[in-house]
N, C-alpha and C positions, 0 to 999 in steps of 0.2 A: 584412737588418737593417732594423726599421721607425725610422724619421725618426718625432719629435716636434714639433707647432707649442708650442710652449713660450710662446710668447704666447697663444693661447688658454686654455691651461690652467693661466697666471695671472690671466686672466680669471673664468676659471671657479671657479679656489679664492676670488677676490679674491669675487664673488658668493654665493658658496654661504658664508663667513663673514659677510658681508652678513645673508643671512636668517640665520642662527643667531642674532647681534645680535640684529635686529628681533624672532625666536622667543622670543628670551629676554625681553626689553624687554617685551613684552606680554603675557607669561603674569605676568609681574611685578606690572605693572599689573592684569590682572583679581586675581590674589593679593592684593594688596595695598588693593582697590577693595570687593574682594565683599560690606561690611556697610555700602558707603554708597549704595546706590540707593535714592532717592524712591521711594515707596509713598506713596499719597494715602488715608486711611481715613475711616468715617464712626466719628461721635462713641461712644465706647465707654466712658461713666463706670464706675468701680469695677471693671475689668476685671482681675486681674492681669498682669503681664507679666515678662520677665526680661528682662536686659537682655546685649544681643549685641555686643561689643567687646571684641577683645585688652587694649586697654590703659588697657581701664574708658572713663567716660563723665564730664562733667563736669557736675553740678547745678546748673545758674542759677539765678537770682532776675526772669527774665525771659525771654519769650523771643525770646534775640538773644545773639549767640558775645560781643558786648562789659558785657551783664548781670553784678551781680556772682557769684563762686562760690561757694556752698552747698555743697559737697561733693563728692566725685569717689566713683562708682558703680564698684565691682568687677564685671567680666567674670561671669556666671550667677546676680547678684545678684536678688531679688524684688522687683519695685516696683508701688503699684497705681495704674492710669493715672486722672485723676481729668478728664481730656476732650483725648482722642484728636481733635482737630480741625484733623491738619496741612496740611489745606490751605486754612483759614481761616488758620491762623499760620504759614503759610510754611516748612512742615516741624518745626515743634517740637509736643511733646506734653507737656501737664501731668501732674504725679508727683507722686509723694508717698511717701517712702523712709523708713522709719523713723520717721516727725515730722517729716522734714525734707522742705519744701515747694518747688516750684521745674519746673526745666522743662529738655527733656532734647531732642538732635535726635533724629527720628522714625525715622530708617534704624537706630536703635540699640536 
């Protein structure tokens, strides 16, 4: 008849739940992360672009998250960039949506 350390192999389930957590936790995070990483571009006036966000994007009047709001951009909508220069402006890029004039983060 085999004997069990039964303390090791609460050790062992207690780690191996461990990493599933942290597995989970961080495929979360890249999910959840994937349309916000920094790209630096050089200046692209009149370029078209779409714009890449689940839950759309927000139009400023300036560029800075505290600017007022112009209008919120729908997920595969078309916008044409009117100077692509986010790393003069610290990740935002100028738009131009319909008539409506404004400035958008750059990961988007």
């Amino acid at each position: 008849m085999a004997t069990y350390n039964w303390d090791s192999i609460k050790k062992i389930h207690r780690i191996s739940i461990f990493l599933i957590i942290v597995n989970i936790a961080f495929g979360y995070f890249l999910y959840t992360n994937k349309n916000h990483s920094t790209t630096l571009y050089s200046q692209t006036t009149g370029r078209v672009g779409y714009i890449s966000a689940k839950r759309g994007v927000n139009l400023r009047a300036g560029p800075n998250a505290t600017s007022n709001l112009v209008t919120t951009i729908a997920n595969g909508e078309q916008v044409t960039i009117l100077n692509d220069t986010t790393s003069v402006s610290k990740g935002w890029v100028e738009i131009n949506y319909y008539g409506n004039h404004g400035w958008i983060w750059g990961a988007f």
